[in-house]
C-alpha positions in Angstrom: -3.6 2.4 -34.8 -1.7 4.3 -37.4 1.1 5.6 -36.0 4.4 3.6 -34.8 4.0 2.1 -31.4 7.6 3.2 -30.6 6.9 6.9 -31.4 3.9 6.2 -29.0 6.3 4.9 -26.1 9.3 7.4 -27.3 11.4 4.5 -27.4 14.0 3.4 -30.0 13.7 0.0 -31.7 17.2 -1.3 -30.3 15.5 -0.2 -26.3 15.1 -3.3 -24.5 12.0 -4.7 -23.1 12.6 -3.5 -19.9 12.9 -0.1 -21.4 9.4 -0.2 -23.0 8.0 -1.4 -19.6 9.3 1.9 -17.8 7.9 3.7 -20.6 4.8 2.2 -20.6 4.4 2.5 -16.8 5.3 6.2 -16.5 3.0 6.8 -19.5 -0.5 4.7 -18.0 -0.2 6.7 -14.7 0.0 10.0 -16.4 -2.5 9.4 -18.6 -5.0 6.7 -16.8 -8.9 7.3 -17.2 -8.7 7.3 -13.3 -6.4 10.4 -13.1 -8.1 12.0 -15.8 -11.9 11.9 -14.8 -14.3 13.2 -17.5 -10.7 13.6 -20.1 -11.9 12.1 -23.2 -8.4 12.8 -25.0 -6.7 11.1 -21.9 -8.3 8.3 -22.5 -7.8 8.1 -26.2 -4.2 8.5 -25.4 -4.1 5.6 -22.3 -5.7 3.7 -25.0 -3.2 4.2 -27.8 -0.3 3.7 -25.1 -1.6 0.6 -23.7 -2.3 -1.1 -27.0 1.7 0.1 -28.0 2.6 -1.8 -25.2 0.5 -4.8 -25.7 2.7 -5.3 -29.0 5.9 -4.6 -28.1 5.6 -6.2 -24.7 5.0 -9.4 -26.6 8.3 -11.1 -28.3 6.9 -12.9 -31.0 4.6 -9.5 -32.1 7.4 -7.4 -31.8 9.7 -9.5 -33.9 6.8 -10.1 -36.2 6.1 -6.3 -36.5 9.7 -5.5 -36.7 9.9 -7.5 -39.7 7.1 -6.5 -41.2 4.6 -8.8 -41.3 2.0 -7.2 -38.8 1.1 -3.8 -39.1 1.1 -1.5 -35.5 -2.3 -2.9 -34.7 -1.2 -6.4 -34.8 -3.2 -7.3 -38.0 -1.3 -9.6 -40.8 -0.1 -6.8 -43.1 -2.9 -7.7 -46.8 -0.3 -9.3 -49.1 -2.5 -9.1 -52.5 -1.9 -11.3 -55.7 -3.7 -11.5 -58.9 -3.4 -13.6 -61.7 -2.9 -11.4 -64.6 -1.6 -14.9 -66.7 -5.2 -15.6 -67.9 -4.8 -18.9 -70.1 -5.6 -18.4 -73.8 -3.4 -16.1 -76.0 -5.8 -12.2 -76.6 -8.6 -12.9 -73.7 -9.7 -10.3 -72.0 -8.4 -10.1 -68.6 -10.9 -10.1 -65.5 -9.1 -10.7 -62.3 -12.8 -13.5 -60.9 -12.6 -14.8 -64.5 -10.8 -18.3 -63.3 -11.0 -20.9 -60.3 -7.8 -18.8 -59.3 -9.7 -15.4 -59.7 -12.6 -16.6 -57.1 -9.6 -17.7 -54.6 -7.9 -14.0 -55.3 -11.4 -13.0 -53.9 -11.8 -15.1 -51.0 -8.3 -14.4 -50.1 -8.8 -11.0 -50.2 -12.4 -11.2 -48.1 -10.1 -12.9 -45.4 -7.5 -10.8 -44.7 -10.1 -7.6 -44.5 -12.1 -9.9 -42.2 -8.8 -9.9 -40.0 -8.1 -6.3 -40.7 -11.2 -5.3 -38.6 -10.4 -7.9 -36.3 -6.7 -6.8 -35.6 -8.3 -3.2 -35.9 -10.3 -2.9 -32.2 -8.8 -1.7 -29.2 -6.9 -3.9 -27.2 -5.9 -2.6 -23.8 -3.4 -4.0 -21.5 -2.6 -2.4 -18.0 -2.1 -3.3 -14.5 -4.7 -2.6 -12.3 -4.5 0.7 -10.1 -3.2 0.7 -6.2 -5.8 1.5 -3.9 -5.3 3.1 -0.6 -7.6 2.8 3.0 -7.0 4.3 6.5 -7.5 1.7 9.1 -8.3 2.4 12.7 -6.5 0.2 15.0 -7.2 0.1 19.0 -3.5 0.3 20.6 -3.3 -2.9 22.6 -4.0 -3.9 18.6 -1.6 -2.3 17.5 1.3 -3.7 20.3 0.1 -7.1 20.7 -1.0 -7.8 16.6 -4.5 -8.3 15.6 -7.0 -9.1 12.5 -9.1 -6.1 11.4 -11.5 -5.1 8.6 -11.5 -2.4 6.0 -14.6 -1.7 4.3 -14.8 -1.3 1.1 -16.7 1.4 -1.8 -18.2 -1.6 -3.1 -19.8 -2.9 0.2 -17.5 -5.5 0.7 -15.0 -6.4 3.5 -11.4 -7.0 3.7 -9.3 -9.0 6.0 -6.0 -7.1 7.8 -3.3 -9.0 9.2 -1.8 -6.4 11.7 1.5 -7.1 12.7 2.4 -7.2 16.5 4.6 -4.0 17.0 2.8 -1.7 13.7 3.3 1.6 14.6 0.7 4.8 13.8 1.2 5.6 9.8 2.7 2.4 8.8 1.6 1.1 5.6 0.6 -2.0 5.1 1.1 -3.4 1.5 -1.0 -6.1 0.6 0.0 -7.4 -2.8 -2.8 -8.2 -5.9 -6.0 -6.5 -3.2 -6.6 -3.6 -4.9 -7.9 -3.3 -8.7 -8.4 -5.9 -11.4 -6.2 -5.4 -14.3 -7.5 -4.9 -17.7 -6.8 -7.0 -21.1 -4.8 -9.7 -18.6 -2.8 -7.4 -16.8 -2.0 -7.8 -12.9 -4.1 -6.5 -9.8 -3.2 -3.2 -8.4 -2.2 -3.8 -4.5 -3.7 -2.2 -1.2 -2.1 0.6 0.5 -3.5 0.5 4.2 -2.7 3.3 6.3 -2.9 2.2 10.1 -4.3 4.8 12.2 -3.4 3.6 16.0 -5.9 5.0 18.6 -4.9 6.7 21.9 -4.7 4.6 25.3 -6.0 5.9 28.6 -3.2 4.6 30.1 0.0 3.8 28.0 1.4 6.0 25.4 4.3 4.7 23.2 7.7 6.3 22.4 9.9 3.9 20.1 9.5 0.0 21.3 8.8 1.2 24.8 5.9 1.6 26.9 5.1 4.7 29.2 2.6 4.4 32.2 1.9 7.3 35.1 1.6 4.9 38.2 -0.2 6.6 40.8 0.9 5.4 44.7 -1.0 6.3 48.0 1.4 8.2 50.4 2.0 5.1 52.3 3.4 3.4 49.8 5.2 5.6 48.4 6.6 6.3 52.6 6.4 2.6 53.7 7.2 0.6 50.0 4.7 -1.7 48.5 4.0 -4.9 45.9 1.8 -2.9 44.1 -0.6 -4.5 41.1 0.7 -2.5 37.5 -1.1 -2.8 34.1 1.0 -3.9 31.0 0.1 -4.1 27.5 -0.1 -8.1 28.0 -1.6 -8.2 31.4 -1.8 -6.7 35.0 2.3 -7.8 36.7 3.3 -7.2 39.9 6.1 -4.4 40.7 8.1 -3.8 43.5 7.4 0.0 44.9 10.4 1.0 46.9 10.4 3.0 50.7 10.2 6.7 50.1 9.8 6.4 46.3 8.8 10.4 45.2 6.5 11.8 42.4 8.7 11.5 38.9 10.6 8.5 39.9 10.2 6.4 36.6 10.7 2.7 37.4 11.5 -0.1 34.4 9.7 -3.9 33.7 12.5 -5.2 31.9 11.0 -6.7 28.3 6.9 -5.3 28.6 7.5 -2.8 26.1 6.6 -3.6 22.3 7.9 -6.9 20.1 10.9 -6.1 17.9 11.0 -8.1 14.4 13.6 -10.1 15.9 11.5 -11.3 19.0 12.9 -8.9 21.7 10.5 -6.4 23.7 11.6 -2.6 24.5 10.6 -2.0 28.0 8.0 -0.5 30.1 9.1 2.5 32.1 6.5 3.1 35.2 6.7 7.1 36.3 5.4 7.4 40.3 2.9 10.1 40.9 2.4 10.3 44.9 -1.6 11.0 45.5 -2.9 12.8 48.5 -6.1 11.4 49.9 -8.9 13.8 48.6 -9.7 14.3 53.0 -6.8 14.8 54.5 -7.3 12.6 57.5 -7.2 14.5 61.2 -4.1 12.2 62.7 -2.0 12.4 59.2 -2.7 16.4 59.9 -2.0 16.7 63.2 1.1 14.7 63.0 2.0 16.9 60.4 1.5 19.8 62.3 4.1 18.8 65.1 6.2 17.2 62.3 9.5 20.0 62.9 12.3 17.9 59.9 8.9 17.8 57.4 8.7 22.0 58.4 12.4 22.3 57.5 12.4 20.7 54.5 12.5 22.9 51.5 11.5 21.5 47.6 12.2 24.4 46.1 16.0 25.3 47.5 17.9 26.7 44.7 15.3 27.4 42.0 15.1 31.4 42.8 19.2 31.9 42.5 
């Protein structure tokens, strides 16, 4: 690598190293092989980035290349001597001639041995983020759960789902997602939660809705009735001459908070008919003069 790994960053020699790690970071996602598919100049860039960065990120090689000693690809800079001082006044000089000659020479073999070393590619960068979509049943969702995302590769990976995670919520689950290269730190796992509808409950906030249907005479009469939750079937109080769209509360069977509390469940009445209307309830009905006089609908044409 020829040119200056600063010009390659665009930073300045008196940028700190925090500076170079921003630069290097907003450089590798630009130019990553991943973002790039089938870019063989964006990879010969990511390349020439990411081995900039392996120097400069590195104290000692920086100071050491600051100061001259290594060159930009982190080889000893050659530092060639020959002994011109051949012993004996009018010989001819040859620079193997002398035991000091045939060390010149194995010297020299050395440092072109580390040349090519120092000259191949190293590349240093964290490993990319990944990101799934994971279905989660509700009651999963509300009450926590472990689920499994499959993976391109075949294999399987273990979700801890929170108690309370809410549709969309990302999950980030640090060092799961790619391997770094040349030493450099997993990416992490984005997991999207997709939370499933319920037949029964929907969610708004920490609360739980439910549409409670009650026979006639319990809605007239009042009943204990049996009520589902999202930990369980409770018991719930249904009061005399409860109506359709009275919404009830369960105090603390809504959804767990972060600090331990619950939201609430609110219970909405819905007063069924029987699908046959049986002949007594009908003929009482029938003779029923208040029921006649009663009108639902007073005031909604003015």
């Amino acid at each position: 690598m020829d040119k200056d790994p600063y010009e390659i960053l665009s930073v300045q020699r008196s940028d700190s190293a925090e500076d170079i790690q921003k630069a290097y970071r907003r450089l590798a996602k630009k130019l990553h092989p991943d973002l790039n598919p089938g870019s063989a100049e964006a990879e010969e860039e990511f390349k020439k980035v990411a081995s900039a960065y392996d120097l400069l990120s590195d104290p000692e090689k920086r100071a050491r290349f600051d100061r001259g000693e290594i060159d930009a690809s982190g080889a000893e800079r050659p530092q060639y001597q020959f002994y011109r001082d051949y012993a004996g006044a009018g010989a001819e000089y040859h620079p193997y001639a002398t035991d000091s000659g045939y060390a010149d020479m194995m010297d020299s073999d050395e440092i072109l041995s580390n040349l090519f070393r120092g000259a191949r590619t190293r590349v240093h960068a964290d490993g990319r983020d990944v990101q799934y979509k994971l279905p989660v049943e509700f009651l999963a969702a509300v009450n926590g759960a472990t689920s499994r995302v499959k993976l391109p590769d075949g294999s399987a990976l273990d979700v801890i789902v929170p108690a309370g995670t809410r549709d969309g919520q990302i999950l980030h689950l640090r060092g799961k997602g790619e391997p770094g290269l040349g030493g450099g730190k997993p990416g992490d796992a984005l997991v999207e939660i997709d939370v499933k509808p319920h037949r029964f409950f929907t969610r708004e906030g920490d609360d739980i809705h439910l549409a409670l249907p009650v026979s006639l005479s319990e809605a007239i009469l009042g009943a204990d009735v049996r009520v589902p939750s999202t930990t369980g079937v409770v018991s719930m109080r249904v009061p005399k001459g409860v109506n359709t769209g009275r919404v009830l509360r369960l105090k603390g069977k809504g959804v767990v908070r972060p600090d331990g509390s619950r939201g609430d469940q609110y219970v909405n009445i819905n007063v069924v008919l029987p699908d046959k209307i049986d002949p007594e309830l009908e003929a009482f009905v029938t003779n029923w003069a208040a029921g006649k006089a009663e009108d639902p609908r007073s005031g909604m044409e003015g």
